[in-house]
C-alpha angles and dihedrals in degrees: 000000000000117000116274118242087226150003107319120231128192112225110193130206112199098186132179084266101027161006111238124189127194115181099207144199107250089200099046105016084228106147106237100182144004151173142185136197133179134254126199124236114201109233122223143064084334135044111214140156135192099242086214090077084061098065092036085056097048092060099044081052088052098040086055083061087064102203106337077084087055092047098057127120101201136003131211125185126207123194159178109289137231086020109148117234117190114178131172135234090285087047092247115132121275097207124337122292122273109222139214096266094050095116088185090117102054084119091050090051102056090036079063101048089048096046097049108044112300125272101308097050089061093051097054084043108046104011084242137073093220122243143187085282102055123100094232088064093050100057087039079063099035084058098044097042099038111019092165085062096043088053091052099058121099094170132047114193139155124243093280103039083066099057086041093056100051102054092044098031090226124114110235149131136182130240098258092056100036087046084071094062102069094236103088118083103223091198089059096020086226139124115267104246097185091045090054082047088062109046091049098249122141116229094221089065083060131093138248115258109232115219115235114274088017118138103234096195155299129272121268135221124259098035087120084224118121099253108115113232117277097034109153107251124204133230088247124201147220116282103260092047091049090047088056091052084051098060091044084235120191131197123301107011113109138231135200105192101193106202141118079308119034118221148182130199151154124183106238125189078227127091104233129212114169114186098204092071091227091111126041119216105224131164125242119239090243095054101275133104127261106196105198144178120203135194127198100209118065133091096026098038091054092042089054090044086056087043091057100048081049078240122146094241088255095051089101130136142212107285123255094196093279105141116205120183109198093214092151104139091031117270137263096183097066101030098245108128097174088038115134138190114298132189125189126170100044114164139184077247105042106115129212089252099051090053089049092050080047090062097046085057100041087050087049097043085061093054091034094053095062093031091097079044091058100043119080109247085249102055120111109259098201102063120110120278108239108236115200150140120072087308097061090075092055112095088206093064102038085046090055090038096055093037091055099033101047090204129108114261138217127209110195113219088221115100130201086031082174093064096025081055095052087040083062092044080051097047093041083068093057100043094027088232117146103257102233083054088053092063093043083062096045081047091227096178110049115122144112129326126220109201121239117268131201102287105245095234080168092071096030087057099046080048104050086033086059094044095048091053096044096052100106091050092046094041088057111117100248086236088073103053 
């Protein structure tokens, strides 16, 4: 390993499939080091991890650095949002955790929108209607299911609190991550005190919201990882607020992130509270705001319908009119929690190419059609779309992308923008920068640029046209069918 310019930080990225780990220059943001383990998801009606997992595999993920982890100065983990976390007096898990894309609470989530105002109360409240995903639904189900395992929790906290608060031993969070669970108000920033009130949860099981730039702690003796005692550790954040750390973004340009998630987002200067639920309001982890739309169904969906046509993902062809909506977990955008798969178009002559080209562009018609939601009325709309996550090397997907979008789009050469989003929060601890300004220096986002191509209306329409006419058959409760 050749010498760093300057102090080394470890960013962490605890996803849905896995804990990576970059030890990185702080000088330079080159990665000097990193490391990756698994974690296991259970499969049906529910979607749940022993949080546990997550810390063994932190440190499997750090071991794999060798000593650049030993040599760091201050740690920052970035995770998985709206997971919930309940954990008992002696801080050990009270039942798995039940994660972002459990759609179980879909019934918890409309009873609350109903109870407290309607949707765009909530909006104007919280920044977000609630859905399946947030945090809030998932302890009102929690409460309602298992009642035994909601009385035995004494702490609340999301997928990397947990890990914070075991290395520091202190319980916090920070307001990108905590503006994802439906009880903080985002125009006090400020926990809700009526909607916990509601739901039955008690404020004191509940973390401390680090301020941005705030030092959280310090790690504590005893955690068996290779951080001496005493390294800073930072707040930390949810994964789409520390991967737009990582790209240094600045308002108004917008990003699609294709993963096991989709997602599309921009950071405003406005605090946004759209009624209609399509866009959540959440904070960014600088003190900004990071409006942003989600969909549960991308990368994965579009790798099982290739699975199932025995295709390699990039084998599509050119579309004959067949519409295929890759609904395969239920959907949050659009909001349709019991949705399934549906195809529409089929022909004698339809290929298997041209139904796997039909679920790229159902997957990008979801993320493009909340994309003018999410941008503020005054952004460019002519700067590049950010394309990243493990679907932005893919030419099927930027093809489809550009095609859809119409717009130019960039793919950063950085990888693991998550981590590599939590490593500048680390190193802006050290230097006192502003994080977003530390991966600008590090020039984070610089990559290659696909120039814009004539948007394809044609497709957008037939999509939008098919699920218009199937919502009643994707809105039905699964229970009925």
């Amino acid at each position: 390993m050749s010498a760093a310019e300057g102090p080394l930080v470890v960013g962490v990225d605890t996803s849905t499939q896995s804990t990576k780990a970059l030890v990185v220059d702080a000088a330079t943001g080159r990665v000097v080091a990193s490391g990756q383990a698994p974690h296991t998801v259970s499969s049906g009606a529910g979607r749940e991890s022993d949080p546990r997992q997550w810390w063994d595999a932190l440190g499997e993920a750090l071991a794999q650095c060798g000593d650049a982890a030993r040599e760091a100065a201050a740690v920052s983990v970035g995770g998985q949002q709206h997971g919930l976390v309940t954990l008992d007096a002696q801080g050990e898990p009270v039942r798995p955790a039940l994660l972002w894309n459990d759609v179980r609470s879909a019934p918890q989530a409309r009873r609350l929108i109903d109870e407290l105002g309607g949707a765009k109360a909530w909006a104007e409240r919280t920044g977000s209607v609630p859905s399946a995903s947030f945090t809030v639904t998932k302890w009102a189900w929690l409460t309602e299911h298992e009642p035994d395992a909601a009385h035995a929790v004494k702490a609340v906290r999301l997928p990397h609190d947990y890990l914070t608060e075991r290395l520091t031993g202190e319980g916090t969070t920070d307001r990108g991550d905590v503006s994802g669970t439906g009880w903080w108000a985002s125009g006090t920033e400020e926990y809700d005190e009526g909607i916990l009130a509601r739901v039955g949860l008690d404020p004191a099981l509940l973390p401390r919201v680090v301020r941005p730039g705030e030092v959280a702690g310090t790690v504590r003796d005893g955690h068996g990882l290779p951080f001496a005692k005493g390294t800073l550790v930072a707040a930390g954040t949810g994964d789409n607020a520390a991967a737009a750390l990582g790209l240094g973004l600045r308002p108004g340009v917008p990003v699609m992130s294709l993963g096991t998630s989709g997602t599309v987002y921009a950071v405003s200067q406005r605090r946004p509270a759209d009624p209609t639920g399509t866009v959540a309001g959440f904070a960014d982890a600088r003190g900004d705001w990071l409006p942003l739309a989600c969909t549960l169904n991308c990368t994965l969906a579009v790798d099982r319908v290739a699975a199932l046509l025995n295709l390699d993902r990039e084998a599509v062809e050119p579309g004959s009119g067949v519409t295929l909506l890759p609904f395969l977990d239920g959907e949050r955008t659009p909001n349709l929690p019991h949705s399934s798969g549906l195809l529409h178009g089929l022909r004698h002559d339809t290929t298997a190419g041209q139904l796997l080209q039909a679920a790229y562009e159902g997957a990008v018609h979801s993320l493009l059609g909340a994309l003018d939601l999410v941008l503020d009325a005054d952004a460019d709309p002519s700067a590049p779309l950010l394309l990243i996550g493990g679907g932005a090397r893919g030419a099927a997907w930027q093809q489809t992308v550009r095609r859809l979008s119409g717009r130019p789009v960039q793919i950063p050469e950085a990888r693991e923008l998550v981590a590599l989003g939590a490593a500048a929060q680390a190193a802006g601890l050290l230097t006192g920068e502003d994080a977003a300004a530390v991966a600008r220096r590090w020039n984070t986002a610089a990559g290659p640029v696909l120039d814009a191509v004539e948007r394809d209306g044609a497709t957008l329409e037939r999509i939008t046209g098919v699920l218009s006419d199937a919502a009643p058959l994707l809105e039905r409760d699964a229970s009925s069918r």
